[in-house]
Each structure stands twice: as C-alpha cells, then as structure tokens.
TORKE-647890 format. One line per 4 residues: for each residue x, y, z of C-alpha. Coordinates in nm, 2 decimals. Layout:
N
X:Y:Z  ...;
END
This chain:
435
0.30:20.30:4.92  0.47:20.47:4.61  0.23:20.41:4.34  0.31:20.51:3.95;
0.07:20.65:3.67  0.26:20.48:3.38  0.17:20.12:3.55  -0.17:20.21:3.65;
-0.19:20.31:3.26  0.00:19.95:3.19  -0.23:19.78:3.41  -0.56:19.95:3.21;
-0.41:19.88:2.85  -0.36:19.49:2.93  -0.71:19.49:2.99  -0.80:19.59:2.64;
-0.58:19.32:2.50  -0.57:18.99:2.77  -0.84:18.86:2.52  -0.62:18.83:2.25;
-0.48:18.57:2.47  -0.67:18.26:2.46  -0.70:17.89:2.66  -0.69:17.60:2.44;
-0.83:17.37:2.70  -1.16:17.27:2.70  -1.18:17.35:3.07  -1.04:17.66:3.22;
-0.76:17.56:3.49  -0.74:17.68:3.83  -0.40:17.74:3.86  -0.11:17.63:3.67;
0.23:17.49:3.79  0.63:17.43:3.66  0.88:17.24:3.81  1.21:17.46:3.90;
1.59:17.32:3.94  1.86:17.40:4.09  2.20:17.43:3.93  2.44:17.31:4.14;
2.72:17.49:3.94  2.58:17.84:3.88  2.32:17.82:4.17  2.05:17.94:3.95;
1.73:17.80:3.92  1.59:17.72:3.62  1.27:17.54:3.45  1.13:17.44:3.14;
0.85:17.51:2.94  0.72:17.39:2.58  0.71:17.66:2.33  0.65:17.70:1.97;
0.47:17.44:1.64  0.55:17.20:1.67  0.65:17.23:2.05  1.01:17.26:2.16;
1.14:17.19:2.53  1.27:17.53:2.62  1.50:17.54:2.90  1.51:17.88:3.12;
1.66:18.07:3.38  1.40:18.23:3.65  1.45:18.58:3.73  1.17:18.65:3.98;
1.19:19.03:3.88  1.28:19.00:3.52  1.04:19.21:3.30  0.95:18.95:3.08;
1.05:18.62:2.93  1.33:18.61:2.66  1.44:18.43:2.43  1.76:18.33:2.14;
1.58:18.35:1.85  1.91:18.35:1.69  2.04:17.97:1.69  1.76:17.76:1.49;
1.42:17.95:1.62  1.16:17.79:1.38  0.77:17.79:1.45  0.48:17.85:1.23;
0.33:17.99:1.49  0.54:18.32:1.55  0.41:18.63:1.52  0.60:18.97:1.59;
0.40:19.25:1.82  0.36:19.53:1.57  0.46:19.87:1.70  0.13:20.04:1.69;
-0.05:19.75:1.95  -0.18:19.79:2.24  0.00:19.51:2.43  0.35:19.74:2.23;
0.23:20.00:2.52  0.15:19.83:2.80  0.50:19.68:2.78  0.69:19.97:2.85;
0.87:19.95:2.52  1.00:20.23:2.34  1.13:20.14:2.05  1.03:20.01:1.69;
1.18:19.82:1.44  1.12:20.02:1.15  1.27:19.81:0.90  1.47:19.47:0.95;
1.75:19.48:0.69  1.77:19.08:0.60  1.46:18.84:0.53  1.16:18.80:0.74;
1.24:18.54:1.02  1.21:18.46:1.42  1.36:18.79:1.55  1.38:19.03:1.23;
1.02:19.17:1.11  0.92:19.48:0.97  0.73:19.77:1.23  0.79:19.49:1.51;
0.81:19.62:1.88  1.12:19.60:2.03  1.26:19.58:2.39  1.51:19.58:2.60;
1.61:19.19:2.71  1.90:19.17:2.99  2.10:18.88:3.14  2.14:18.98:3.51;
2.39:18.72:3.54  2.64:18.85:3.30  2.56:19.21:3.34  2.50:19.18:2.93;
2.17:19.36:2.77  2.07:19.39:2.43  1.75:19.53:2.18  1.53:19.24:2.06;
1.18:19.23:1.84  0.89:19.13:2.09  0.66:18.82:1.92  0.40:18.58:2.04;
0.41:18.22:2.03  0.22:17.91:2.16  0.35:17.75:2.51  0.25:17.49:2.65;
0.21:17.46:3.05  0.07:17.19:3.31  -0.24:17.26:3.50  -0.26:17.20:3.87;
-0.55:17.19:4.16  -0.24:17.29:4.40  -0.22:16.90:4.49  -0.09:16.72:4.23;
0.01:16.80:3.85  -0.24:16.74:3.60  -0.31:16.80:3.22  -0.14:17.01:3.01;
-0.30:17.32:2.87  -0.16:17.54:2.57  -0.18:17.93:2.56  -0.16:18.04:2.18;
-0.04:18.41:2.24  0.25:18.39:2.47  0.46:18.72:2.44  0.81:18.75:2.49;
1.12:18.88:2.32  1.40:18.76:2.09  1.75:18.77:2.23  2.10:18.70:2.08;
2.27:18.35:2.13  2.56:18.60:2.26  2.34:18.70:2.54  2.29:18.34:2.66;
2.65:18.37:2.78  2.66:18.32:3.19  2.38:18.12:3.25  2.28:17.72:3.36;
2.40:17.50:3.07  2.15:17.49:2.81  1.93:17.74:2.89  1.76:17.92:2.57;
1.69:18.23:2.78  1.53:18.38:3.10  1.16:18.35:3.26  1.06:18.69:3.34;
0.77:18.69:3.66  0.83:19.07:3.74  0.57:19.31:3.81  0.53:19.39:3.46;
0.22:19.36:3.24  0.38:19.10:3.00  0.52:18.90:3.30  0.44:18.50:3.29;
0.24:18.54:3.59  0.00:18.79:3.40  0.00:18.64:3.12  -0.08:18.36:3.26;
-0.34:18.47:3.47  -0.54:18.70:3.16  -0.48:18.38:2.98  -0.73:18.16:3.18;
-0.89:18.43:3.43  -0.71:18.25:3.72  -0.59:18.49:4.01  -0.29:18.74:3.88;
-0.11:18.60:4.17  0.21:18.34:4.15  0.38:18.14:4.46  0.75:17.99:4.42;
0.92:17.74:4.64  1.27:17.67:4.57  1.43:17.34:4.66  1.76:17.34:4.84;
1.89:17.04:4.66  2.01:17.02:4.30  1.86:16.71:4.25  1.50:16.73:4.34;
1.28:17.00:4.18  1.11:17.32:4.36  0.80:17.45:4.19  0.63:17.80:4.13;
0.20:17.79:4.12  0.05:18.04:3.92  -0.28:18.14:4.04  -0.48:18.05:4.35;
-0.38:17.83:4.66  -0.42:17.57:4.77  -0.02:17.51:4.77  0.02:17.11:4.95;
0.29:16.91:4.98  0.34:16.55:5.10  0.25:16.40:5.35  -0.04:16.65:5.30;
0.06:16.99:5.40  -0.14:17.27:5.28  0.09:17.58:5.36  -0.12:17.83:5.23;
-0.29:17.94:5.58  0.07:17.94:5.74  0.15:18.27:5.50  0.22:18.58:5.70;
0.15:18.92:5.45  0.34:19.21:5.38  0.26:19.49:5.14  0.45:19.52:4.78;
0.62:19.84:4.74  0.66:20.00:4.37  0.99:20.12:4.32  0.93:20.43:4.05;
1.30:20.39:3.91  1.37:20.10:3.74  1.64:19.82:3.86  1.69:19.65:3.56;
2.03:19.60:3.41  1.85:19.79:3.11  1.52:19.94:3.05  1.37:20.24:2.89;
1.35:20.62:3.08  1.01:20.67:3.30  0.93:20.27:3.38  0.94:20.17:3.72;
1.10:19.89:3.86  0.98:19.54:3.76  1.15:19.40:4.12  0.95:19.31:4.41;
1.02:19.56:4.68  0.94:19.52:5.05  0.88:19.71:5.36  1.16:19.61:5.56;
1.18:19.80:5.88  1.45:19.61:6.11  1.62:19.30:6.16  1.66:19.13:6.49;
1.88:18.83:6.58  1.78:18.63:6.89  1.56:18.95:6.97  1.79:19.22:6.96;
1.77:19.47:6.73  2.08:19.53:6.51  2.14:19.89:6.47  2.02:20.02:6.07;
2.02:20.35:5.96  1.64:20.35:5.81  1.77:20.59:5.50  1.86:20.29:5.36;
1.61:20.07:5.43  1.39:20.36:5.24  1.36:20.43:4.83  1.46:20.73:4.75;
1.51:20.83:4.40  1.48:20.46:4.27  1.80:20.41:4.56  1.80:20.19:4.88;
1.49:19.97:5.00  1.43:19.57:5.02  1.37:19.35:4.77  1.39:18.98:4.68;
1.60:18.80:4.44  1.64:18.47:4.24  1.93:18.62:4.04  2.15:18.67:4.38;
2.26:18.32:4.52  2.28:18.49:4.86  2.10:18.78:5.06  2.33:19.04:4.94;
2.39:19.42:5.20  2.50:19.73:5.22  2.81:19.76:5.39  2.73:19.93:5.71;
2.38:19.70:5.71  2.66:19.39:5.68  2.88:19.47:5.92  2.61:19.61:6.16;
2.42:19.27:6.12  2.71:19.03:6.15  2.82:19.21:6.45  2.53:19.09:6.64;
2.54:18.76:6.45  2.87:18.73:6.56  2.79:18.82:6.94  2.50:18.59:6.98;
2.70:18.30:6.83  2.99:18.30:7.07  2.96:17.97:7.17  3.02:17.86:6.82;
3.40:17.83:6.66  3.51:18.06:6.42  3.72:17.96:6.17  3.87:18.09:5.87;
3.68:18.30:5.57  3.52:18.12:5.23  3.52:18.29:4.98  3.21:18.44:4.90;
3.15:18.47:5.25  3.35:18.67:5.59  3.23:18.50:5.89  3.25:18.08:5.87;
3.23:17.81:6.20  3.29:17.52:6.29  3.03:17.22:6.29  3.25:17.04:6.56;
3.02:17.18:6.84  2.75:17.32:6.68  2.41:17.09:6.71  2.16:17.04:6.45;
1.80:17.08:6.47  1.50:16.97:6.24  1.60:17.38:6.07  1.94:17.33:6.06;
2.23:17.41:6.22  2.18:17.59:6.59  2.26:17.90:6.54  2.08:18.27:6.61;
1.76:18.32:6.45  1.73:18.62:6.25  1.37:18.79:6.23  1.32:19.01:5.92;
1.07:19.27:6.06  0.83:19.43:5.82  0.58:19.68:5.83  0.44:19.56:6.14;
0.66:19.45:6.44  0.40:19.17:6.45  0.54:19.04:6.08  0.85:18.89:6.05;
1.04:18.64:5.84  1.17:18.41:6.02  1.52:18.31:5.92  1.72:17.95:6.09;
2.01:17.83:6.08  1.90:17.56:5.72  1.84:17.93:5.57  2.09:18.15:5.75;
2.41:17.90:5.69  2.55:17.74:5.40  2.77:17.42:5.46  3.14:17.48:5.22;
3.30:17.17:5.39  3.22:16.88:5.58  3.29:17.06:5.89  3.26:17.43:5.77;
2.95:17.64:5.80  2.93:17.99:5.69  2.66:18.27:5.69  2.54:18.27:5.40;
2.51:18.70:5.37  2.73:18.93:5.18  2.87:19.26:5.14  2.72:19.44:4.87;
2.94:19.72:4.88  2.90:20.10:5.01  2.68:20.24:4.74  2.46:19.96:4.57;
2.14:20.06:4.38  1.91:19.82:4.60  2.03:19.83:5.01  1.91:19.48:5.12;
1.84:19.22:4.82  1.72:18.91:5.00  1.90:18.58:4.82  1.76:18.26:4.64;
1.95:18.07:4.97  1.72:18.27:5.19  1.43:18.14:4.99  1.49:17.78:5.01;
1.24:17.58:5.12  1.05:17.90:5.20  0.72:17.92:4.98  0.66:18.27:4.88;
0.37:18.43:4.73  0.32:18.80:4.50  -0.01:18.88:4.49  -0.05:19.13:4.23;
-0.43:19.21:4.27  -0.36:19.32:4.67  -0.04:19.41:4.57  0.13:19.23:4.87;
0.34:18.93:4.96  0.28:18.60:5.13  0.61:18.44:5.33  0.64:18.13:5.58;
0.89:18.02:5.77  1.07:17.70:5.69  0.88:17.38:5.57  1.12:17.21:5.71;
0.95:17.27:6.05  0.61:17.12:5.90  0.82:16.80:5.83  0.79:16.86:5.44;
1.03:17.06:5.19  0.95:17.25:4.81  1.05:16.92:4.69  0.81:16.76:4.78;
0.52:16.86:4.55  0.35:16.60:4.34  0.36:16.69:3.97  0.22:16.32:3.84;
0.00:16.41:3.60  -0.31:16.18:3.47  -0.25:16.31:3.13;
END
C-alpha cells in the first residue's frame, strides 16, 4: 500500500485539535445518520443538513471523495455562530491548505476575515474551482443506533469552506454547496467521528429511485433495514489504497488524493476473464488505478478497459437483442426476450476481482443495466477516453442499492452485493425519530 508522510502528519495534527470539537448532547451517540436523494434530473445525490444560529436547512450535493464540505457564503450567509480558521491553527495544517487571507479588502462577514485560512473548494460537476476562507459553524445532525433514526445532536465546530454562488452553477436545484466525505482530515466522516469519539468510519447506501431516500451512517454498524436485515456481516473487505497525487479538480502541490482508491486486479463476466493490461489498473505517478465515485452517474473506463470489457459482455449476452446506441451509452438491448430476476434484468454477471481472487464485487443485471425506454436496456458503463487521470472510476449506478463502507482506522473498504437479493433495498431504512 502506497502510504504518504504529509497524511500521516494530517492524521497526527487532527489529534491535537478534534477537542476543539465538541457534542452538545447529553449523551454521546453511537453513530450518526442522513438521509440521501436522488435527482432524477442531474443524477446526483444529494442530502441535507442543519447548519448555522439560528439553524438553516442546507441542501448538498455528496461527493464521496470531496476534500471537505463547501459552502456559498455569498447569497445571504448569516450566523452568529461563524467563525473563520485563522491561518496559524492547527486544524489550518492538517487541512492541506496553503494559503492565507492576509487581509480581506471589504467588511468583516461570512467569507471575508482578516488572517483566515483559505482553501481550494471545486464543483466536480461543472469542472469550476475557486479560493474560499475556511470557518466553523454549528450543524446539526440525527443520531442513529443503525435501526431506526433518533434524536438530533448538534456539533458546534463544524469546519468547512466558503464558496461563490457562481460555483453553485451545475448542481441539483437548490443545493447551497457539496458534502465532502474524502479521506481528508476535515472530511464529515472525521469530523464527525472526533466530534463524538464514534468509529472514523462512514457506510453509504444509495437508493435507485428518486423518490425514496438512500442513507449514509457515520460510525459503527449495525446497518438494518426492513423487514429486519442487518447487512453488516454480509460485507466482503478490500484494502484502501492512498493515491499520493491528488485527483481533485483543484488542490494545493504535495497532497495526496482525497478519492478512495481500490485494489482492483480483474474483472470477469460469467467467469471469464476479460483481458486488462494491469499498467492501468496500477497508480503510477498519481495516473491509472480504481476508485469509486458519487460524482460519475456511471462506472466510467479507459478505452482499451471498455472495449476489452464489452467485448466479452457482448459475447456472453448473445442470446439477448441488440439494438441501437443511447446516448451516454454504446451497447443497448432489447427487453422483448430478456427475463427478469429478483436483481434485475438476466444478463452476465460481472465480478470485480480485488486483491484476492476470493473478493469480488458482485455486479447483476439491476446494477449492470440501466432501462432508457420501456423496452430498451443499456449497459450502463462508459468510455472514459484513451488517457484519463483515474483508469476505472466505479459509478453512483454501480452503487445502488449496494451498501458500502470506508473504514478509515483499517484503512479498507466494506462492499455487498445487491440488497435486492436479501429482499430489502437502501430505501428502506427507518429514519422515525422519537425526538
């Protein structure tokens, strides 16, 4: 595993600081939990969270590997409980920033402070970055026992960082800016975690339908679902790998990536092995390697990793009709003779194999393709292109109904196949709270 001294030094400094950030409850959660949405129109996914006094509903965009949560602080930002990160602080270090506002040439306000950290804040979705003052503010969040949804708890020191209302430009309708739950030491998940010295470890479960919420846990299983389904001793593991060059749209030289980067070693469909060159599936230089992605609608490949893989695909599925091409996608069928199963559609099953040939994500057909008319299906992987920074970015469509877990601590990653084969989905988590 590719380790990195500036996030072992990241990891270090937090410790000095996480007690600047402080539970208001008067009992210490054991996990926390937000509902997640699906936009139908952008195919983002997106929550909300309660931020600043007196508390405003803030609505977000999740980037699974975003360094941090942003913000506007531009259009109508008010709290009395903002503070900016001064330059000289600790948590200023173990952020990776490097930058300062010296001086902030207009009156104090959300944003625009005097010796203030600053960082780098990026919308993935519109390719658009920006510089923006790093603060703290209260959030509010719901507790959870990983069965149902319970009280609310605040945390008082949130950090994040102020973006422009031109940077909101590209995302869902409304949203105020993006949830960052990267592998970065002012993620949510380790803020979170510091917060109430729960687990630094966060699972998310994204619904398939735009209608009923998914939801991420942060901290400690169990994860159920109704009709009582714990899915936590389903989870197969998989070590994280650190990527020492940053993937971010923008970032600061020397920080390593903030994605979460896996050991990807083959793919097989029905069994057979579809021919890879492993240079790609390897990082070299910051270049290449696996990761996953709630940015990307779709798992997204390299070109010769496409056309290998859907060659196979393609093989394996003759019995199905092909038809013609939708646009995003190259190879569509026909539902006219294709059955259906309790996982979807009946087509080849695709095994992502990792480190082990004994550990494998196990894609079907509810996963693998994606329905564009009544009787069109079409599989649902793209062509990223001959030369793309990352080699095999796995898809938000891929991670439907999937529940996935980061473990930070063991550095590693928790997968299952399908809920949908366990007669339950990610919608179907209870978040009635008592409170």
């Amino acid at each position: 595993m590719v380790t990195s001294s500036s996030f072992i030094l990241c990891s270090l400094l937090l410790c000095l600081v996480s007690s600047q950030v402080l539970a208001t409850s008067s009992s210490q959660p054991k996990a926390l939990v937000i509902p997640v949405t699906k936009d139908s129109s952008t195919l983002q996914y997106t929550t909300q969270i309660k931020q600043r006094t007196p508390l405003v509903p803030i609505k977000l965009t999740i980037d699974v590997g975003g360094i941090f949560q942003w913000v506007d602080c531009e259009s109508g930002y008010v709290s009395s409980s903002y503070r900016p990160v001064s330059c000289d602080s600790q948590i200023c270090m173990a952020s990776g920033s490097g930058a300062c506002v010296t001086e902030c040439y207009s009156p104090p306000r959300p944003g625009c402070n005097n010796n203030a950290c600053s960082h780098l804040p990026n919308n993935p979705f519109s390719n658009s970055s920006g510089g923006g003052e790093m603060a703290y503010d209260t959030a509010v969040i719901q507790s959870t026992d990983g069965k149902t949804g319970s009280k609310a708890v605040a945390v008082p020191r949130v950090v994040f960082t102020c973006g422009s209302a031109w940077m909101l430009e590209g995302l869902s309708a409304g949203a105020l800016g993006i949830a960052g739950l990267g592998r970065s030491e002012v993620s949510l998940p380790v803020q979170f975690a510091s917060a109430f010295n729960i687990p630094k470890k966060f699972a998310i479960c994204l619904s398939s339908s735009s209608s009923s919420n998914g939801v991420i846990f942060f901290g400690d299983s169990p994860y159920e679902f109704l009709p009582n389904v714990e899915v936590s001793k389903s989870l197969m593991y998989t070590p994280l790998i650190l990527n020492p060059g940053s993937t971010a749209g923008s970032y600061f030289e020397g920080n390593p990536s903030t994605d979460y980067f896996i050991n990807l070693t083959s793919i097989k469909i029905n069994g057979k092995a579809v021919p890879l060159n492993p240079t790609f599936l390897n990082i070299t230089d910051g270049n290449g390697g696996t990761k996953i992605s709630t940015v990307n609608p779709y798992t997204v490949m390299e070109t010769s990793i496409f056309e290998a893989f859907t060659k196979v695909f393609r093989q394996e599925a003759k019995s199905l009709t092909e038809v013609s091409s939708v646009k995003p996608f190259k190879y569509c069928f026909s539902t006219n003779n294709t059955p259906y199963t309790r996982v979807g559609p009946a087509v080849p099953i695709i095994d992502l194999v990792m480190h082990s040939s004994s550990v494998y994500w196990r894609i079907f057909g509810a996963n693998s393709m994606v329905q564009v008319k009544e009787d069109v299906i079409c599989l649902g992987f793209v062509d990223g292109g001959s030369n793309p920074r990352t080699s095999i970015v796995i898809g938000g469509y891929q991670l439907e109904d999937n529940l996935v877990q980061i473990d930070l601590e063991k550095a590693r990653l928790g997968f299952c196949s399908s809920l949908l084969f366990k007669q339950t989905t990610c919608s179907n988590f209870n978040f009635t709270s008592s409170a």
